[in-house]
Each structure stands twice: as structure tokens, then as C-alpha cells.
DRENDO-1510 file (C-alpha; in Angstrom, 1 decimal, always signed):
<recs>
REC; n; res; u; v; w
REC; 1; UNK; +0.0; +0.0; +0.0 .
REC; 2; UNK; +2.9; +2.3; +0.8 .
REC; 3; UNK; +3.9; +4.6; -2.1 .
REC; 4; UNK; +0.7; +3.7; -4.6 .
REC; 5; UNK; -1.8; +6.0; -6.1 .
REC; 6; UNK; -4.2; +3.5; -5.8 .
REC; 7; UNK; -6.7; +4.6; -3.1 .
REC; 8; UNK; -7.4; +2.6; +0.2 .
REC; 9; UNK; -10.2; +0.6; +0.7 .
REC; 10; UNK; -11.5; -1.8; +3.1 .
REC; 11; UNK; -10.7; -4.9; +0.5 .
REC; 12; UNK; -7.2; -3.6; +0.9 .
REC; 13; UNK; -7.2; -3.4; +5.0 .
REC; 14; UNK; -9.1; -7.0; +4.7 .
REC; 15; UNK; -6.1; -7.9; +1.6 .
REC; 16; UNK; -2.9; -6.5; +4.6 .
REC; 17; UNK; -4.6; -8.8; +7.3 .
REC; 18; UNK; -4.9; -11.8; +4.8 .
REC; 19; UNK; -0.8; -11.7; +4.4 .
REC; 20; UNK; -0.1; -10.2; +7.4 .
REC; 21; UNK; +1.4; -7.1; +5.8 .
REC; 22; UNK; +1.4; -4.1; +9.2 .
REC; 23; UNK; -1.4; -1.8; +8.6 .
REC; 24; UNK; -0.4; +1.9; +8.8 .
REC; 25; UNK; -3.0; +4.4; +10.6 .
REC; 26; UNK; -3.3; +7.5; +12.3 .
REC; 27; UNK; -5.3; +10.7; +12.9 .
REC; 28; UNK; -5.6; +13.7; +10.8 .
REC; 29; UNK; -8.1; +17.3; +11.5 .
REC; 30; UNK; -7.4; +19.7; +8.7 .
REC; 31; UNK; -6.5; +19.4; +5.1 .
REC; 32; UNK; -3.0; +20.1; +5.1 .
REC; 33; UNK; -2.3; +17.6; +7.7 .
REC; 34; UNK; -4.4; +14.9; +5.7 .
REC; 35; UNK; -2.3; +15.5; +2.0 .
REC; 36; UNK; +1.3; +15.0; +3.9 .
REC; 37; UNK; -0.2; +11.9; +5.8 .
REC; 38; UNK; -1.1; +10.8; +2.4 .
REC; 39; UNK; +2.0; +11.7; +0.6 .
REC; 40; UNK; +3.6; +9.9; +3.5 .
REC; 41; UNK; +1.8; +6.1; +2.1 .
REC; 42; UNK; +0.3; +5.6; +5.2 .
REC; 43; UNK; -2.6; +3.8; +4.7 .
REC; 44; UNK; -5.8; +5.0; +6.8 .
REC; 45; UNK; -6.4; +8.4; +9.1 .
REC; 46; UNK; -9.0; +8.4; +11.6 .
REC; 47; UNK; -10.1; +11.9; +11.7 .
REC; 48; UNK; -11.1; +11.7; +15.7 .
REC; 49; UNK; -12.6; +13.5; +18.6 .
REC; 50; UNK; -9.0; +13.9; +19.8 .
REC; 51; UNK; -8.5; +17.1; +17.9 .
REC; 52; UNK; -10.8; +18.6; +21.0 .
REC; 53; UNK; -7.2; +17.6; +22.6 .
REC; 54; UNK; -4.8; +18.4; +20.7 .
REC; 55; UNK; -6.5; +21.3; +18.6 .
REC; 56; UNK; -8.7; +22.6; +20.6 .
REC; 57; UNK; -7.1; +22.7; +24.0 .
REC; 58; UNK; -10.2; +20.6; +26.1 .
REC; 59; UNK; -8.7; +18.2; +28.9 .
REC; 60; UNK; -11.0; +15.3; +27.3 .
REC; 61; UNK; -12.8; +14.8; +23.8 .
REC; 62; UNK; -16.0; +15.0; +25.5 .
REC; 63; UNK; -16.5; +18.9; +24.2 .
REC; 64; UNK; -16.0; +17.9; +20.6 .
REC; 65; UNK; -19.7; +18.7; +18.7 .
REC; 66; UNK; -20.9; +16.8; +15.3 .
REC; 67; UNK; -20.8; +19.9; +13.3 .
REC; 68; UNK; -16.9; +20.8; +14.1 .
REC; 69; UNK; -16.3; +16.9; +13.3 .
REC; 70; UNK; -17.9; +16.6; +10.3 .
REC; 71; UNK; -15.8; +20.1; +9.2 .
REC; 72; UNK; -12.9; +18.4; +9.6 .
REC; 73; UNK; -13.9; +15.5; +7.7 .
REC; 74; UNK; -14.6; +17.4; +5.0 .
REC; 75; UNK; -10.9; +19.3; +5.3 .
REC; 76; UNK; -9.2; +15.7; +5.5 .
REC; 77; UNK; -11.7; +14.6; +2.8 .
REC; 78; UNK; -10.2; +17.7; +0.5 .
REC; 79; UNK; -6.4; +16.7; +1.6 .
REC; 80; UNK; -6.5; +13.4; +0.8 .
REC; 81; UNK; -6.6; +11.0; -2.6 .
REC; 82; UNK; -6.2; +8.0; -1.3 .
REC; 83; UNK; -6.3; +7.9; +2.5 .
REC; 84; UNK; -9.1; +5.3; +4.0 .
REC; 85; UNK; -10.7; +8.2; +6.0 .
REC; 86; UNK; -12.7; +7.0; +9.5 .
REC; 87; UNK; -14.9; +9.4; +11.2 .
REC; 88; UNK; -14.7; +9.5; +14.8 .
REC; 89; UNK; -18.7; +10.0; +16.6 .
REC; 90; UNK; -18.3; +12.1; +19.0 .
REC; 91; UNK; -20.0; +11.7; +22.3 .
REC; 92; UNK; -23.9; +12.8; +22.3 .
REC; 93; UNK; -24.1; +12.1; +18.1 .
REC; 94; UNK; -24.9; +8.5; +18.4 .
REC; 95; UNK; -26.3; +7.5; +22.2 .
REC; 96; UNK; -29.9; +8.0; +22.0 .
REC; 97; UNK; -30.7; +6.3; +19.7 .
REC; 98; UNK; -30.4; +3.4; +16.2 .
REC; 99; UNK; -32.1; +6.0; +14.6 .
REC; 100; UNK; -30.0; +8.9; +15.6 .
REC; 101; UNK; -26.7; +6.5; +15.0 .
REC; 102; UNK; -27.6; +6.0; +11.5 .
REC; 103; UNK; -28.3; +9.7; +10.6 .
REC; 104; UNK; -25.0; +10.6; +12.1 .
REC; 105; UNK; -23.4; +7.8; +10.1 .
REC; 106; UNK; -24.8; +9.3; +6.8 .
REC; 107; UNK; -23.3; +12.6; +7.4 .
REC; 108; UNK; -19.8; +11.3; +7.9 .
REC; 109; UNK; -20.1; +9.3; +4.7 .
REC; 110; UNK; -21.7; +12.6; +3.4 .
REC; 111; UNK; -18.6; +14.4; +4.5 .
REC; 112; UNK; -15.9; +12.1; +2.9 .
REC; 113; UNK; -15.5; +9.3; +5.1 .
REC; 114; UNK; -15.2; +5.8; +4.4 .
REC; 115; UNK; -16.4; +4.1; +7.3 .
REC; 116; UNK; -17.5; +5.3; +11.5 .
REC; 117; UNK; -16.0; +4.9; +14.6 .
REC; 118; UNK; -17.5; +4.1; +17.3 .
REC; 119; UNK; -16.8; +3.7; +21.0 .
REC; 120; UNK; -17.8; +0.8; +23.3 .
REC; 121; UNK; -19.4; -2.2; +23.8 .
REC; 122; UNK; -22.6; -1.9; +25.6 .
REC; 123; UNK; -26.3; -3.5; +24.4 .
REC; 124; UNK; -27.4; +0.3; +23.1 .
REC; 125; UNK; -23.9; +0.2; +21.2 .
REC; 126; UNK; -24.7; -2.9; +19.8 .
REC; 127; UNK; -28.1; -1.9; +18.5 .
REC; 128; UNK; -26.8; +0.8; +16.9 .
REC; 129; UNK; -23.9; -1.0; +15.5 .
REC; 130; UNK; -26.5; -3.0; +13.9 .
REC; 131; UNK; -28.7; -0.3; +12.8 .
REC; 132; UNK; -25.5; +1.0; +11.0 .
REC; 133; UNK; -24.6; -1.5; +9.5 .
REC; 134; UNK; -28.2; -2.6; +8.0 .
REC; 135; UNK; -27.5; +1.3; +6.4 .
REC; 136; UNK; -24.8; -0.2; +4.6 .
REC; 137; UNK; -22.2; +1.8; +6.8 .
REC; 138; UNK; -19.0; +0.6; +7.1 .
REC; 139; UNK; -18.4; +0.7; +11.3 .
REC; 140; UNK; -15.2; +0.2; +13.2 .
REC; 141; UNK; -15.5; -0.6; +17.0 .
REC; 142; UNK; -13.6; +0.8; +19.6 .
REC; 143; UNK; -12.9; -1.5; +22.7 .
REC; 144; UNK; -10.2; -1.1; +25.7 .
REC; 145; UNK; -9.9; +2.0; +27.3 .
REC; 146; UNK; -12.6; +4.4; +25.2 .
REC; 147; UNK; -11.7; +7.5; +26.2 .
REC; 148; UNK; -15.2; +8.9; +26.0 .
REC; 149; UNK; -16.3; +7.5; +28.9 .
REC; 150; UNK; -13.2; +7.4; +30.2 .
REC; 151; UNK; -14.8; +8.2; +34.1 .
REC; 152; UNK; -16.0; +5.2; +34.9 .
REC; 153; UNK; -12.5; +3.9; +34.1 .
REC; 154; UNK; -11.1; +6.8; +36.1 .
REC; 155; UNK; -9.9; +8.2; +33.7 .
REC; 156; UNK; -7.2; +7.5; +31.2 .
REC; 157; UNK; -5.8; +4.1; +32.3 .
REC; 158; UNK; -4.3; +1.1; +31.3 .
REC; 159; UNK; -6.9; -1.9; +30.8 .
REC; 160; UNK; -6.0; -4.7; +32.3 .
REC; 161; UNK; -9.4; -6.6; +32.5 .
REC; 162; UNK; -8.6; -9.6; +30.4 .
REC; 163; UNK; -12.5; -11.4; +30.0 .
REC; 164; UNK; -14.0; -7.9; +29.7 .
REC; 165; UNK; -12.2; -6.8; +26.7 .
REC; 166; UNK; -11.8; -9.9; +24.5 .
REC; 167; UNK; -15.9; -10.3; +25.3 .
REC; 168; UNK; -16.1; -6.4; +24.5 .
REC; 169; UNK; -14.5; -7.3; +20.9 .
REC; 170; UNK; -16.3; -10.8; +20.0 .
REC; 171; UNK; -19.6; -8.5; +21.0 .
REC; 172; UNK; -18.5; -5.7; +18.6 .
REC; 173; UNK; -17.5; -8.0; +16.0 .
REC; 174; UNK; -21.1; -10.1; +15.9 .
REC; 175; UNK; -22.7; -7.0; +15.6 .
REC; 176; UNK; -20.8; -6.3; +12.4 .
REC; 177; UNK; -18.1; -4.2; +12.8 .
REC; 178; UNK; -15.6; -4.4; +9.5 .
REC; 179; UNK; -12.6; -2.9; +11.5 .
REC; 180; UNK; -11.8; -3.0; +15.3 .
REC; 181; UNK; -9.8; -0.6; +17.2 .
REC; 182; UNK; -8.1; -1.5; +20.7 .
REC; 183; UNK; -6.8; +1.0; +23.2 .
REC; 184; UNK; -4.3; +0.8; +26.2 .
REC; 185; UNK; -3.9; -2.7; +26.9 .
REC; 186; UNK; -1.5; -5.1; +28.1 .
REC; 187; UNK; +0.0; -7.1; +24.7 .
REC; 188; UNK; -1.5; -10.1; +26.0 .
REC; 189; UNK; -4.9; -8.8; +25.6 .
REC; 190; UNK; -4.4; -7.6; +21.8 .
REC; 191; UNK; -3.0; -11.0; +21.0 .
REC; 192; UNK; -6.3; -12.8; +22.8 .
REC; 193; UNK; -8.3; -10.4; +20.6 .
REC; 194; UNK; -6.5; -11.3; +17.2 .
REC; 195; UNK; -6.4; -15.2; +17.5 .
REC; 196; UNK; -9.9; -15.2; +16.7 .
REC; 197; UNK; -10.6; -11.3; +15.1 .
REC; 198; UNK; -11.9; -11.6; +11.5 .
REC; 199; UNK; -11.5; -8.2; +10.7 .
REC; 200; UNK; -8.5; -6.0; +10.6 .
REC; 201; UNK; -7.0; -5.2; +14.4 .
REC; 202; UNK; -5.8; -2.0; +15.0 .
REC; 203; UNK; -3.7; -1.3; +18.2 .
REC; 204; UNK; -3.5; +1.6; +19.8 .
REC; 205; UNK; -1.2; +0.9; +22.8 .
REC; 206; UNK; -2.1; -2.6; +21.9 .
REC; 207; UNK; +1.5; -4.3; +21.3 .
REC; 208; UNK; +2.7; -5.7; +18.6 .
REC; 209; UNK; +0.0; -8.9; +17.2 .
REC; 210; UNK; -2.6; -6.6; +16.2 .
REC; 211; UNK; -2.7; -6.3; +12.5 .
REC; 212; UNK; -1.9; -2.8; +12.1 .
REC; 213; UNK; -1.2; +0.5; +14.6 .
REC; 214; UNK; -2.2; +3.8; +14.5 .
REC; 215; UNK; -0.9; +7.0; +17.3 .
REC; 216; UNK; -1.8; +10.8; +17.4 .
REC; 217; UNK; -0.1; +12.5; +14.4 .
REC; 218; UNK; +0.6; +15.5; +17.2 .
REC; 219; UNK; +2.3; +12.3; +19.4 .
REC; 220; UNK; +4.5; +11.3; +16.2 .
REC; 221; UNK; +5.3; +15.0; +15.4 .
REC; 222; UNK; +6.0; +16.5; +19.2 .
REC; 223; UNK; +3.1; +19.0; +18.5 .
REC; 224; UNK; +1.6; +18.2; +22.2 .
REC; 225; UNK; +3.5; +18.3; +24.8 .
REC; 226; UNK; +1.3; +18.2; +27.8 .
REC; 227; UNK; +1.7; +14.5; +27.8 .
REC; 228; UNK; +2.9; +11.9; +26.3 .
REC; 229; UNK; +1.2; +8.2; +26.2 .
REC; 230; UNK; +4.3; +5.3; +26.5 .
REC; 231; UNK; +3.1; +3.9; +23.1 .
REC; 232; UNK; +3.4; +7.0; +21.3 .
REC; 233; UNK; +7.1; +7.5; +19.9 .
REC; 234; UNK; +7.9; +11.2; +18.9 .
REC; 235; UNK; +9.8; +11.1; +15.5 .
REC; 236; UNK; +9.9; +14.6; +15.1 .
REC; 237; UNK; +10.2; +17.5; +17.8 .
REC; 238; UNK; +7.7; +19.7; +16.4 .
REC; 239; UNK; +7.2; +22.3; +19.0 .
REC; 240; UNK; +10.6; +23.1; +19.4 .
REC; 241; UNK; +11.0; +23.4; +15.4 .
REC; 242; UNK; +8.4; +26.2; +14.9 .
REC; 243; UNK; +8.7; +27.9; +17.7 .
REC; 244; UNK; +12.1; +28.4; +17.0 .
REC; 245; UNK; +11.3; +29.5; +13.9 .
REC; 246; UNK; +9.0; +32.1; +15.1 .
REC; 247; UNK; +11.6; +33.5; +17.5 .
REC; 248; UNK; +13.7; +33.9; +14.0 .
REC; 249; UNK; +10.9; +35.7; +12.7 .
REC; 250; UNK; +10.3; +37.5; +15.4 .
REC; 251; UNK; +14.1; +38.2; +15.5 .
REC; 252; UNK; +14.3; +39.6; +11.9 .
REC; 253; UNK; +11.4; +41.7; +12.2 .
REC; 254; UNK; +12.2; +43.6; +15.6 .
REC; 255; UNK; +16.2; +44.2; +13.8 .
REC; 256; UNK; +14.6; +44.9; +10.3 .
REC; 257; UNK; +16.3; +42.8; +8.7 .
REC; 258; UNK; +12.8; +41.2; +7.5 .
REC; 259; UNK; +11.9; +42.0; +4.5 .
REC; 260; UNK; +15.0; +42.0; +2.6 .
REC; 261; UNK; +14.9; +43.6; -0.6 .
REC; 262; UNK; +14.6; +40.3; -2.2 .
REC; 263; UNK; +11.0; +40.0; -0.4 .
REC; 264; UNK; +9.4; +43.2; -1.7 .
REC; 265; UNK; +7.4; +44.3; -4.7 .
REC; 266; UNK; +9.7; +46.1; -7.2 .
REC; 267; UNK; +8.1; +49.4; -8.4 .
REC; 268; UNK; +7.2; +49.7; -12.6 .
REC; 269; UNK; +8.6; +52.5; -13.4 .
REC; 270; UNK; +5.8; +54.6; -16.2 .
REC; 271; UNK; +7.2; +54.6; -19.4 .
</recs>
């Protein structure tokens, strides 16, 4: 998949698992952000409620609305050719109701995306997992820690409940789920999951047999730096690049020595 034109699709996720070729994922919120993820061959982005984190400044992805989600979709859906795009539901779009599940569904399809996240694991989830799905949406569960309703957890932990989990993912996966994320568990737990997961396996602090892995693009890049998960290594230090960059702005302009003749508009002299 990495360096094709050809774009993403979930025959090509299902294809990776078949030969056990490492899927490539992780999270994109603007248009800019989604064309260098593509250009990087990565295979999938999750456009997710974490951009309430990382974007927006909230302590918890709780605050993040449909219509600011389904913006960003469309942004991601601009930046990208060939990118399997999964919109994240975030919380209050999908609870009350089947009904209200599917319409939500539709707009992220609507807004560029190729399949739905959702979180959890409960017998409402499941019922609108199904509902979804009957829509002829494409759904990917989320099991582990989920950090939407990350309280009754208290709050972002590693999950270590063993018979929970792997019942969490068989549950998820007979209601019809094509792709299923885990989050923050032991490696252990991700392998239980995989012997018997039909479906592509994404790990998200997961370890190493899930079929594929996806982090934070603002976790690979060093854009956040209030924390850092352990599973997320930081290929790039970000922060420190641009704001030194804008101290060299800064720099030039305050000394003059920004704009340089080279930078402004030469005047046409009337003839």
C-alpha cells in the first residue's frame, strides 16, 4: 500500500490482514495535515474527537460537537486521494438512539469518510452498530480503554481486564463491525483479541500482534506536549522546530532585517 496511487479501501485493509502485511493508521483534523499523511503512504487516518485535545485545548474529547467533526472531515476529505478516512462519533451524536446513530453515520459518509468509529461495547452500542450497518455503513469498533467514557474507568488508564475486553471485541464483531480498534492494553490482551478477530486489528497501545497500529499525528510530530502516552514515539520535535522558527521571525522583524529587498514588490517605473 505504501507509495501507490491507488486509493485505500477496506478490500485492501481485509487484503494487509490476509498476508499479514502491518497496517499503517493515524489521525488527521485539517486538510493540510491529511495531503502529507497521504504523501507519507500511510494507509488510513481516523479523523477523531481527539482534535478537541490536541486542537482545541479541552482536557477530554467529551466537548467535541458533530458539526466541528464533520468540518474536519470534510478538510481531511479535501487533503486526501487516497487515505481510507474514518470518522470518529463524538460523544452525544450516536447514544440516544439506532435511529440517531444512522443519521450521524450518513453525514460522515456525506462528508468524505469511508467508514465510523464508534466507542464501546454496551447492548445500546450494539443496537446501533447493527442499525448502522443494515445502512450499509462501514463501522469500526472501539474496545479497551474508550476514552469517552473514560470516568467510569477513572480516567485514562491502562486496561488490564482480560475477560472484559476480549468479550467487549467478540460482541463488537457479531454486531458487524468491518474494522476493530483496541486501546491501552496489556499485549496479552491484543493477541487474545487477534487469535480469533476476522476483521483488521488496530492497536493503539495494543503491542505488537494486532494487524496494524495507529498514534496521534501530534504524538509522532511533538506538537503536544502536555503529555505523552508510552506507546506513542515522537519522531519529530515539532514544537521546538516552529517555535524556533518564530523566535527567527520575530528576530528579523524587531532588527529589520525582515523584509530583505529580495521579499518586496519592485516598483514599474511609467514609461
Amino acid at each position: 500500500m505504501s507509495g501507490s496511487n491507488t486509493p485505500t479501501t477496506l478490500q485492501t485493509l481485509l487484503e494487509a490482514k490476509a498476508v499479514k502485511r502491518p497496517i499503517v493508521m493515524t489521525t488527521a483534523y485539517a486538510s493540510w495535515q491529511a495531503k502529507l499523511v497521504d504523501e507519507a503512504g500511510i494507509d488510513a487516518v481516523i479523523i477523531g474527537d481527539s482534535a478537541a485535545h490536541v486542537e482545541d485545548g479541552y482536557p477530554s474529547t467529551v466537548p467535541m460537537h458533530l458539526p466541528e467533526m464533520l468540518e474536519r472531515c470534510s478538510a481531511v476529505w479535501r487533503g486526501s486521494k487516497r487515505l481510507f478516512r474514518i470518522g470518529d462519533a463524538p460523544f452525544g451524536s450516536t447514544e440516544e438512539s439506532p435511529e440517531q446513530a444512522v443519521r450521524t453515520a450518513v453525514q460522515f459518509v456525506q462528508h468524505g469518510c469511508d467508514a465510523v468509529k464508534v466507542e464501546g461495547a454496551s447492548q445500546t452500542r450494539l443496537q446501533q452498530i447493527r442499525a448502522m450497518v443494515d445502512a450499509g455503513i462501514v463501522v469500526m469498533g472501539h474496545v479497551g480503554l474508550t476514552p469517552q467514557t473514560r470516568a467510569k474507568f477513572g480516567g485514562y488508564k491502562v486496561q488490564y481486564d482480560r475477560a472484559r475486553i476480549v468479550e467487549e471485541a467478540e460482541t463488537v464483531l457479531k454486531a458487524g463491525v468491518s474494522i476493530l480498534l483496541v486501546e491501552a492494553v496489556p499485549p496479552s490482551i491484543g493477541q487474545a483479541i487477534a487469535a480469533s478477530c476476522p476483521v483488521p486489528l488496530i492497536g493503539v497501545g495494543a503491542g505488537h500482534y494486532v494487524d496494524g497500529q495507529t498514534v496521534i499525528l501530534h504524538d509522532l510530530l511533538g506538537l503536544f506536549r502536555d503529555f505523552k502516552p508510552k506507546f506513542a514515539r515522537r519522531y519529530l520535535d515539532g514544537s521546538t522546530l516552529i517555535r524556533d522558527a518564530l523566535q527567527r521571525y520575530a528576530a528579523d522583524v524587531r532588527d529589520g532585517s525582515f523584509p530583505s529587498p529580495d521579499e518586496e514588490y519592485v516598483e514599474k517605473l511609467k514609461p
